[in-house]
C-alpha positions in Angstrom: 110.5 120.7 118.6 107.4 118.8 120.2 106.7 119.2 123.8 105.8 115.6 125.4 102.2 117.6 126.3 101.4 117.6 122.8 102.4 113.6 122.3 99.3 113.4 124.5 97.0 115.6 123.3 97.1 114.5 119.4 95.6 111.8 120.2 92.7 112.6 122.5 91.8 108.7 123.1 95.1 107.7 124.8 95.0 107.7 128.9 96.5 110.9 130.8 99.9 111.4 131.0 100.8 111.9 134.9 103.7 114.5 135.3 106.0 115.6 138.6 107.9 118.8 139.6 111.6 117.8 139.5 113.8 120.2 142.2 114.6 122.2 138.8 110.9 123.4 138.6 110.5 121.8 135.1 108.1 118.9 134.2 109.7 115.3 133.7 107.5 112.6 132.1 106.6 109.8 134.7 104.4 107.4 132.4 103.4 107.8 128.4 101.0 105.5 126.7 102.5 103.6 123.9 99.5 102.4 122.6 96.4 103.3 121.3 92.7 103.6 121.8 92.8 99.9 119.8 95.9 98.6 122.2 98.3 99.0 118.7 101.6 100.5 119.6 101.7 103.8 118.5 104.3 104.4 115.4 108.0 104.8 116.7 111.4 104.6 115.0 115.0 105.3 116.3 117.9 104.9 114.2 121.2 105.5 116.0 124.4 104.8 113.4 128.1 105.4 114.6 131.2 104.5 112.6 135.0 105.2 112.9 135.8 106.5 109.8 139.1 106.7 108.2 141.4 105.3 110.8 143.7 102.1 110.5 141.7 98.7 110.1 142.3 97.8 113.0 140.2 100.1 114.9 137.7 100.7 112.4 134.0 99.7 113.6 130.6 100.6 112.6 127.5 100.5 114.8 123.6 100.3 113.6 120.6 100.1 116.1 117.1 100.5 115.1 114.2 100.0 117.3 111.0 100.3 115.9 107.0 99.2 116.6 105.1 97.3 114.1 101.1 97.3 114.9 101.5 94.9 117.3 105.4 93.9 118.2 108.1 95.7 118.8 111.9 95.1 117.3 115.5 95.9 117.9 117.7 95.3 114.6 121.7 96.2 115.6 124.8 96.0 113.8 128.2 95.6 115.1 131.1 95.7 113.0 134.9 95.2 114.8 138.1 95.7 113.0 136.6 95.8 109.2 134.5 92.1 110.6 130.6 91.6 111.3 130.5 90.7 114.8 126.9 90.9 115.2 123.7 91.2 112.7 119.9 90.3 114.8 116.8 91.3 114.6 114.8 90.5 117.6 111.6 91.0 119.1 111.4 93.4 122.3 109.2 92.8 125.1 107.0 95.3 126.1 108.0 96.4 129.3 111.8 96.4 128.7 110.4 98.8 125.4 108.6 101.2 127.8 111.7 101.4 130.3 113.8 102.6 127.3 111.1 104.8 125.9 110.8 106.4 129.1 114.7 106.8 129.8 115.0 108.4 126.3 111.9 111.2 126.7 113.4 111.7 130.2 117.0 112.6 128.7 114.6 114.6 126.4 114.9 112.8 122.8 111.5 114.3 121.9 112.8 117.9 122.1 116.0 117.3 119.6 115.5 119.8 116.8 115.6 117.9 113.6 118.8 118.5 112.0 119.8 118.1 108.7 123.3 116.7 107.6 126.1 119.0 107.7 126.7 120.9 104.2 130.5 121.2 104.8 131.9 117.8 105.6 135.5 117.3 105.8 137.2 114.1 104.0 137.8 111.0 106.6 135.5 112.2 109.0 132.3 110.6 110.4 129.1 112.1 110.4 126.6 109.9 113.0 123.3 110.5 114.0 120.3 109.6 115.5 117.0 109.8 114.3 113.7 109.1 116.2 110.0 109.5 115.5 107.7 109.1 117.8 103.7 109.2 116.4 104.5 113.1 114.7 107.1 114.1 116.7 110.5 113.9 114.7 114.0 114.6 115.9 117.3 114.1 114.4 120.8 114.9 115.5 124.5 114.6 114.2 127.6 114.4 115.4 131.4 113.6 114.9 133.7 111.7 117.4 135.4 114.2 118.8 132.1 116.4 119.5 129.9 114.4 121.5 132.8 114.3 124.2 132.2 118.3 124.6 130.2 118.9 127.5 127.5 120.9 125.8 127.0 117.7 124.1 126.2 116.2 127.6 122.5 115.5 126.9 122.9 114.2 123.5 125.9 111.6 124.5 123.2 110.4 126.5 120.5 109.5 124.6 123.7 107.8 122.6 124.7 105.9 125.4 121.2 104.7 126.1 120.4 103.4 122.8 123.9 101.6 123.0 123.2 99.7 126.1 119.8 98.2 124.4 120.1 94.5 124.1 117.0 92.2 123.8 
């Protein structure tokens, strides 16, 4: 698990990162540098994948985002299947700010301090195993989870990061 001091502090050219006590005495991230000492976006990569699994066709869907930085752009891929259908298949280009807002809601809900799972050894026939992956310079993080966990509420935090990576649209 990475702490967002050391995102910083790898990289001793980047600007300071500016911090505030929350009412729960702990440290939330007010503004991170996405770029560079060269003004390149720094290397970042979230994968979030969801699908049904084996249920009727008519309410089988799949879901596939993946944001990512390239040295100097920044994309959103994301694929919707509906009832066995494509509904949706883009790539598109991100603005920068709408790409920091995100990156900051997801290191606020804590994404950076996911431990970095590895797929389940047991895995029972029918069921779906999703996850979300994310890299962020050399932090790494990756989670799993089936449908009927991440409705659990010690699965609060990480149906968050779900649900904010669902709501990005370029």
């Amino acid at each position: 698990m990475a702490n967002p001091n050391s995102l910083e502090s790898k990289n001793h050219s980047t600007s300071k990162q500016s911090k505030k006590k929350t009412h729960s005495n702990q440290f939330s991230i007010q503004k991170i540098n996405y770029k560079n000492h060269k003004g390149n976006w720094k290397p970042m990569d979230l994968t979030w994948e969801e699908s049904s699994g084996a249920v009727a066709p008519e309410f089988r869907y799949a879901k596939t985002f993946h944001l990512f930085t390239d040295v100097k752009k920044i994309f959103l891929s994301r694929k919707i299947i509906k009832n066995g259908k494509l509904v949706l298949e883009e790539t598109k280009e991100i603005q920068p700010k709408l790409y920091q807002k995100w990156m900051n809601e997801l290191f606020k809900k804590g994404i950076h301090q996911m431990s970095n799972e590895k797929i389940p050894e047991e895995q029972i026939t029918g069921i779906s195993y999703n996850f979300v992956k994310f890299r962020y310079s050399s932090t790494k993080s990756m989670f799993y989870y089936t449908l009927e966990e991440i409705n659990q509420p010690e699965w609060e935090e990480k149906k968050a990061i779900i649900e904010s990576i669902e709501r990005m649209k370029p």
